[in-house]
C-alpha positions, 0 to 999 in steps of 0.5 A: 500500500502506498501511503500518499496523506497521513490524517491526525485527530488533534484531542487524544491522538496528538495531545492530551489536554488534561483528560479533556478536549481543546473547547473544554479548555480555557485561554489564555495559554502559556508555553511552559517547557514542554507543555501549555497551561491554560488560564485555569493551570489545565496541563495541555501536552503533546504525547510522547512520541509526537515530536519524532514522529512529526520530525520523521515525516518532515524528514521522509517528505510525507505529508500530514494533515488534520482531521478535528471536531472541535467548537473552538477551531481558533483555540485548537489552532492556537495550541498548534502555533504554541507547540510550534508544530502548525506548519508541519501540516498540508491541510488542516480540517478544523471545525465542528461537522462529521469526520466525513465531511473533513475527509471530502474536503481533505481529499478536494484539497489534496487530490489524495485518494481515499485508499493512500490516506492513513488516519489515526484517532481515538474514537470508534464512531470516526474509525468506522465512519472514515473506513467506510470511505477506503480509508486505513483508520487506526483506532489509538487508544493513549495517543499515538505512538511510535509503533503503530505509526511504524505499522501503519505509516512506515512498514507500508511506505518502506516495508522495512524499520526505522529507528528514531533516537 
């Protein structure tokens, strides 16, 4: 299989925002090392692997994008710019409307058929939906993470390991 677009949910699949989503939060944010506080002290963080998978499809040249139901699109997209990761994605989808509706505009925008498009996240209803299109849905159960984007993204592209530090 070739993949050709790698799609993200943003709440449970990229970040963890203190068991909660991005519209439950509340700004202003502040950047603090590693992670982003939100005006009542919720810890908002990337999961652990996020970083080396983002520097791996700069790297590889792959595109990513994002597939996100949220009420608060602009609070989302601050998150991204505060985590300094917004401009590793081709397309961002951001708004409150089925996951169907992303990936038919994702696709519009792309010209990336259904079939070369993996996407990850961590509901079951968006994991049906999205694979009723062609498209490789993966279920995260914690976030993403290094292994089950090798397995999906990397053993597909490659058919061989690659090893981040």
């Amino acid at each position: 299989m070739t993949v050709s677009l790698v799609v993200f949910d943003l709440d449970f699949t990229l970040w963890d925002c203190g068991g909660t989503w991005c519209d439950h939060t509340r700004p202003p944010y502040r950047r603090r090392q590693h992670h982003i506080v939100d005006a009542d002290g919720l810890i908002i963080r990337l999961y652990d692997d996020v970083q080396q998978i983002l520097s791996v499809v700069k790297t590889q040249q792959l595109p990513v994008a994002i597939a996100s139901r949220t009420y608060e699109p602009g609070w989302a997209k601050m998150l991204l710019q505060l985590f300094e990761i917004n401009d590793v994605f081709v397309e961002q989808q951001i708004f409150p409307d089925s996951k169907v509706h992303h990936f038919k505009l994702l696709q519009e925008a792309t010209g990336v058929r259904y079939e070369e498009m993996v996407f990850f996240d961590d509901e079951m209803r968006n994991i049906r939906d999205i694979s009723a299109l062609g498209v490789t849905a993966v279920h995260v159960k914690n976030g993403i993470n290094w292994q089950l984007f090798q397995q999906y993204v990397l053993h597909a592209q490659q058919g061989s390991e690659i090893q981040y530090a």
